[in-house]
C-alpha positions in Angstrom: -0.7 22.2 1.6 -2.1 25.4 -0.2 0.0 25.1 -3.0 -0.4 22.2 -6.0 2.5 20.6 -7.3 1.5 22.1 -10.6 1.6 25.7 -8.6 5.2 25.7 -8.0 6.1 24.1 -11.5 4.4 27.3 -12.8 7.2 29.2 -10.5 9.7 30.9 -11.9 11.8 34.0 -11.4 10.4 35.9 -14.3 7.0 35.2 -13.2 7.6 36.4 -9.8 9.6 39.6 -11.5 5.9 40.6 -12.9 3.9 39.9 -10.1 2.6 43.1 -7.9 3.8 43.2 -4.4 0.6 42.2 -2.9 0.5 39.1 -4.4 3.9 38.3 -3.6 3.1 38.7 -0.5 0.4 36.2 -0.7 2.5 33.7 -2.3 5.1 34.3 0.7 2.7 33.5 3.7 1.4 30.4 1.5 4.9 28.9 0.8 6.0 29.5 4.3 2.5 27.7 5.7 3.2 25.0 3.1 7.4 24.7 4.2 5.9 24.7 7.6 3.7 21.9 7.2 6.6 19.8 5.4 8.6 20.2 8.4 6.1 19.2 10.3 5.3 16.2 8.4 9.1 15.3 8.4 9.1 15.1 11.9 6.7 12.7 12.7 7.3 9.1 14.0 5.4 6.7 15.6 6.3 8.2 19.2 4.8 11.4 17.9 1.8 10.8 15.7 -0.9 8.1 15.1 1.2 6.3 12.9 2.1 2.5 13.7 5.0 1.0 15.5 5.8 -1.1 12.4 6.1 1.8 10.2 9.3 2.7 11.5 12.5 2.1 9.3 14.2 -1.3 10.4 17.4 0.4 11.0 14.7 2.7 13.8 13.7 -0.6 15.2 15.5 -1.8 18.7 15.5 -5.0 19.7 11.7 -5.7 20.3 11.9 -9.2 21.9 9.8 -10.4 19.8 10.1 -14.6 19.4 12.0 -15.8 16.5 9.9 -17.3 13.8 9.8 -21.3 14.2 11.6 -21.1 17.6 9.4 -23.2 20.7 7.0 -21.5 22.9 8.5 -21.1 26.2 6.7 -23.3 28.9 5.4 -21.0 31.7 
């Protein structure tokens, strides 16, 4: 992210009122690279990234035919 959380507490429309075109400009690309990002980030799931299989939501989960808990080994 290229903006602190403490950068966009500062923002405000009178601030942005005084502020020179160029630098508006500036903030523009580096809000859309950070909203960008976010997206990005919002996207990702385990099928999609290096995150883990068991950091999806439980609702996510499918039936993963895994044993229940307690119940006997099955005899192969």
């Amino acid at each position: 992210m290229k903006l602190s959380q403490h950068d966009l507490q500062q923002l405000d429309e009178d601030l942005l009122q005084g502020m020179p075109e160029a630098t508006l400009r500036r903030l523009s690309v580096n809000l859309l690279a950070d909203l960008k990002e976010a997206r990005e980030r919002l996207q990702q799931h385990p099928g999609n990234s290096s995150r883990p299989p068991s950091s999806r939501a439980p609702w996510e989960r499918g039936s993963s035919g895994r044993r229940v808990r307690n119940s006997p080994m099955p005899l192969c």
